[in-house]
C-alpha positions in Angstrom: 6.3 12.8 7.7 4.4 14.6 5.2 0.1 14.3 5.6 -1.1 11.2 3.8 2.1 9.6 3.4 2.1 6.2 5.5 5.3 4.5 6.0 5.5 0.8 6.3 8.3 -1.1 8.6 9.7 -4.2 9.1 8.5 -6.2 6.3 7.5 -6.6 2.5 4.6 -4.4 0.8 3.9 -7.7 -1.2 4.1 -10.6 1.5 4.1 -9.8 5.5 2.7 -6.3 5.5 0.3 -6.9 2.4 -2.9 -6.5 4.8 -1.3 -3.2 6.3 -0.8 -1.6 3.4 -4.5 -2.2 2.3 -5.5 -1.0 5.5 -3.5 1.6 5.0 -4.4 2.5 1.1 -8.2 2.5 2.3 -7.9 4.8 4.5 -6.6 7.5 2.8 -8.7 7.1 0.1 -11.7 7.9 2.4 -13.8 10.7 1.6 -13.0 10.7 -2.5 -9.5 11.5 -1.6 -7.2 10.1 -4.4 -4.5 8.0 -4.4 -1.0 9.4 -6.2 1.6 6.8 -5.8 2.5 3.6 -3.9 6.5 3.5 -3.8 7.7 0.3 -3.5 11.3 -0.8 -2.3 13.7 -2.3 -4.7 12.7 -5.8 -3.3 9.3 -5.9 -3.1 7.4 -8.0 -5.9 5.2 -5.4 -7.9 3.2 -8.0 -9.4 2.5 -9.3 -5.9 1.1 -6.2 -4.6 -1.0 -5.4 -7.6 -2.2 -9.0 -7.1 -3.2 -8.4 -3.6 -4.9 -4.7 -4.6 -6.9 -6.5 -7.5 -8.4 -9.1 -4.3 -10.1 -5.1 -2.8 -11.3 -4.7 -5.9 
């Protein structure tokens, strides 16, 4: 896998694994490091995860 890509198994971006991709998100954004994309899967509910991202501020 590619640096600062982060794979997430076994569960939904917007529901079960909503923490771990936060976690996730955080800390490759350490250090002023940007952020370029999240890719969801076709299932996942977009408006779920930018839900959850608006609750990080």
């Amino acid at each position: 896998m590619a640096e600062g890509v982060v794979e997430l198994q076994n569960g939904c971006a917007c529901c079960s694994l909503a923490d771990e991709l936060l976690t996730s998100v955080e800390r490759l954004t350490e250090g002023g490091r940007e952020l370029d994309a999240i890719e969801l899967s076709g299932v996942a509910d977009p408006v779920a995860v930018r839900d959850n991202w608006d609750k990080i501020g």
